[in-house]
Every structure is written in C-alpha cells, then in structure tokens.
N, C-alpha and C positions, 0 to 999 in steps of 0.2 A: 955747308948745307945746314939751316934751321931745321934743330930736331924737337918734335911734340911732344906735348906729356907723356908719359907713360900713365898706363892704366893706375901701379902702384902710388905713384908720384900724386895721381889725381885723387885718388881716394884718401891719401894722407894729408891733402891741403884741405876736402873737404872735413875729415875727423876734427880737423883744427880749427875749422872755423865754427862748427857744431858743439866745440867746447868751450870757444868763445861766447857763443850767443848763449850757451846754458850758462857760464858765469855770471855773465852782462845780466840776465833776463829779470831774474832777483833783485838787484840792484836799482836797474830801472820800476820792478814794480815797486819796491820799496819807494823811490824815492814818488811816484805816482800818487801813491796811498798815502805820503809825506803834502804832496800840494791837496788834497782832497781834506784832507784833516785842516787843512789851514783856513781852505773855504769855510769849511763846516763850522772852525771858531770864529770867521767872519762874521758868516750869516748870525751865527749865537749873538756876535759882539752888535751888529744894527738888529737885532731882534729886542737887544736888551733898551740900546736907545731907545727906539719908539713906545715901551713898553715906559722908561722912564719918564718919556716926555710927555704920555698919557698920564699919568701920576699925576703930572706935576698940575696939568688941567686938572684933576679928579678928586682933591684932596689924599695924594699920596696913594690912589689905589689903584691897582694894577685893571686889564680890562677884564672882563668877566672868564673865570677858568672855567667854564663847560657851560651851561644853556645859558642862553641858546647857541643851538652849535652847528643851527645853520645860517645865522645871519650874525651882523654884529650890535653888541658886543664881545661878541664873542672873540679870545684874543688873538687866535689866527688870522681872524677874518681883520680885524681890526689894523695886525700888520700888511694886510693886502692892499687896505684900501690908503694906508697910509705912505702908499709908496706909487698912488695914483693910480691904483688898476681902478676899470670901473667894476660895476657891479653893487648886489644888494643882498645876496645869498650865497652859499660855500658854492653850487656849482658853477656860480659865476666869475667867483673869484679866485679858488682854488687851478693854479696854472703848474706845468711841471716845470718851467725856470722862475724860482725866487728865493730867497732867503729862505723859505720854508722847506727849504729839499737840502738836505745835506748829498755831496756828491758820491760819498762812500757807502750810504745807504740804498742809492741809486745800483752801484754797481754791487752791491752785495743781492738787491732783488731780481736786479736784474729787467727791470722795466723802468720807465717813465712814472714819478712817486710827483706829488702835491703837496704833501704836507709828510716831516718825520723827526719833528719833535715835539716835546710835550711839557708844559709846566707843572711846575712844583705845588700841587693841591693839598700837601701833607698840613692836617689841622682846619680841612675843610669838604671830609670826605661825607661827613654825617656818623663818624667812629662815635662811641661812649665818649661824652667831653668835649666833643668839636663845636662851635661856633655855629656852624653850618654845613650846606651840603650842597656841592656845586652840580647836584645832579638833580635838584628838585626841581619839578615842571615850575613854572611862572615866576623863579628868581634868579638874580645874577650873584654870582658870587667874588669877592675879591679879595687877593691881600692886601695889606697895607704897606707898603714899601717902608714909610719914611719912620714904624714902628719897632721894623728889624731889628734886633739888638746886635747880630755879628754879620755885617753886610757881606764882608769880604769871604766869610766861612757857609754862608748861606746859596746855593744853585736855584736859580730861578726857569729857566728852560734849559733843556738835556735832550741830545739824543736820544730817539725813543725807537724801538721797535711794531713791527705790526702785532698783536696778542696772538698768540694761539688760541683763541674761542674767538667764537659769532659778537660780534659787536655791533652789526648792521652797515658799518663804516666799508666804505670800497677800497678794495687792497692797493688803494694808491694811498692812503695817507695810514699812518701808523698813530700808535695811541696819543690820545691828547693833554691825557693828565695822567698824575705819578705820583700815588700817593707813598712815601719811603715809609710809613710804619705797615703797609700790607705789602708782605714776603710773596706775593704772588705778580704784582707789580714790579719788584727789585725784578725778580725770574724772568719774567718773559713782557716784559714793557719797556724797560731800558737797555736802550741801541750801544750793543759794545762793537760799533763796527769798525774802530780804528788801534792801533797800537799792532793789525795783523801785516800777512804778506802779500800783496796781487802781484801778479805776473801774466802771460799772454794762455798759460794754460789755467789757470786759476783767479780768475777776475777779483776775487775778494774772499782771502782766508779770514772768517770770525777772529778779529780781535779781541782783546779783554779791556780795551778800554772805553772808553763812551765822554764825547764832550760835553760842556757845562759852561754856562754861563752864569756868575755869580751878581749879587745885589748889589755887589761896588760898582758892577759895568766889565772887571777883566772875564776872559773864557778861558778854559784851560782843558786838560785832557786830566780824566782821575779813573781809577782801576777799582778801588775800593768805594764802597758807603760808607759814608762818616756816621759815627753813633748821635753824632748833635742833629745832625738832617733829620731825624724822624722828630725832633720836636716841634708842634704844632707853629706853625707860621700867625702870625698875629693877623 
C-alpha cells in the first residue's frame, strides 16, 4: 500500500525549500544588480561615443552642458537625436528606454526614469575663476575634449541622482550636471546606485558606488571622488 506524506515529513521539505530560496535570493539579486551595472557602463560607454564624435564635428567640444535644456544642444537631447529618435524638444525626445536611463536607477526609484545621468560641469559653473557658466540664459557652454590633460583620469558623464530640492525638472530625469568642487552636488546629485544588494524583497539596496564614463572612452565603477576631478575642466 502507497503511503502519503505525513504532516511532519511535509512541513520539513517545505523548511528546506524556504531555506533554499533564502539562500538563492541574494545571489540571484546580486548577480541582477551585476547585469544592470553593466547596462549602465554600456549606456555610459555609447554616451561617451556620440559625445566624442560630436567633438570631432565641433572643434573638440562637447555639446552644450545645460541651456538650453530643453532643445538641443543641449547634450542629452543631442544623444537622443543621435540615435534617430525624432523630435526637437526634451518632451519629445526624452523616452524611458535609452541610453539615458541607467537600469539600477530605474529600480532603485522605482518608476519609469528618462534621463539619470549628468555631465561633468566642474570649471563651468560660474564659481570665482571659471570660464563660464552653463547656466546663463542665451549661451551654450562646452568643454574641450581634445584640451584634457589626463583623459583617462578625467569622468565625463556619471550616474546622477534626482536632488533633493525643487529644480522644476520632472521626477523622471535626475540631475544633469555635476559640478565636483560644490559638496552639495558630490551629496545628493551623484547616483551611488550600484556596488548594493537587490533581491525580491528589496528591489535595490543604496550602493556606494556610482558609474563613470572617462575622456579616453572606458566606464568603470568608482566609490570615491578623486581630489584631481575638482579641477576645473578646460
């Protein structure tokens, strides 16, 4: 005669499998937050292309880092249209699948994001000694790429977070520029949303790391601010 579980017998396969899937669960977010990071230096690595290959049209200068910031040249917009979307203004061409959307930024807000990273303005904020100010009504502002003196040690777009203050921007896109000599930008503008844990109860633990796309063209993942990065960009 086939005999059935027992009550005991069933509750002890079930324990086991419940401490399986808590084992597993970690591993799998990890390894989750591991593919999303990679998009993320993807998108960095063709953000840095198009940006380069604008230069190379431009006499070495990047597209404009903040106004105008809702049409282009503006260098968001500029990566939008360079990759065939239509449009002529950020509502038309800011989309939630593109390069401009990191996927760990997505799951750490937890909605449908447009834009979430921001270029390197440092040396063109309008500080005491800066060149310029990427924020003055009726000019563009740019850097020079091919003036860099340490390409490879220099981050040109980074994961960025949304600010904690009123910027007027819609909580689908996070800041757009980054300047590393104001401590209130390092704080709360640059996106540390990788190096954490997701899992199925925790979609995205705040990591301490934050991607970077450098002036040679590689992306990499960095924890720290470098003391060089705050000097002004040419």
């Amino acid at each position: 005669m086939r005999r059935g579980f027992s009550l005991i017998e069933l509750l002890i396969v079930i324990a086991i499998v419940a401490l399986l899937i808590g084992l597993l669960l970690p591993t799998l977010g990890t390894a989750r937050e591991a593919a999303r990071s990679t998009q993320c230096a993807s998108n960095l690595s063709q953000i840095f292309i198009v940006c380069r290959t604008y230069a190379d049209q431009y006499k070495g200068m990047t597209p404009a880092l903040g106004r105008p910031y809702d049409k282009p040249p503006n260098w968001a917009l500029v990566m939008q249209q360079s990759i065939g979307m239509g449009g002529t203004n950020a509502d038309e061409l800011y989309v939630s699948k593109s390069m401009l959307v990191c996927p760990s930024s997505r799951a750490f807000y937890g909605r449908d994001m447009t834009r979430t990273y921001a270029i390197n303005v440092t040396g063109h904020a309008g500080r005491p000694g800066d060149r310029d100010n990427f924020d003055t009504e009726g000019t563009t502002v740019h850097v020079r790429l091919d003036l860099l003196q340490r390409p490879s040690d220099t981050p040109i777009f980074l994961d960025a977070a949304v600010p904690n203050v009123t910027t007027g921007a819609p909580p689908t896109r996070t800041a757009s520029v980054l300047d590393f000599r104001d401590e209130a930008h390092c704080k709360t503008r640059l996106g540390r949303f990788h190096g954490g844990r997701s899992d199925a109860f925790a979609p995205l633990m705040n990591g301490s790391g934050f991607n970077a796309v450098f002036a040679d063209g590689h992306a990499a993942m960095r924890r720290e601010i470098i003391e060089d990065w705050r000097e002004p960009l040419p």
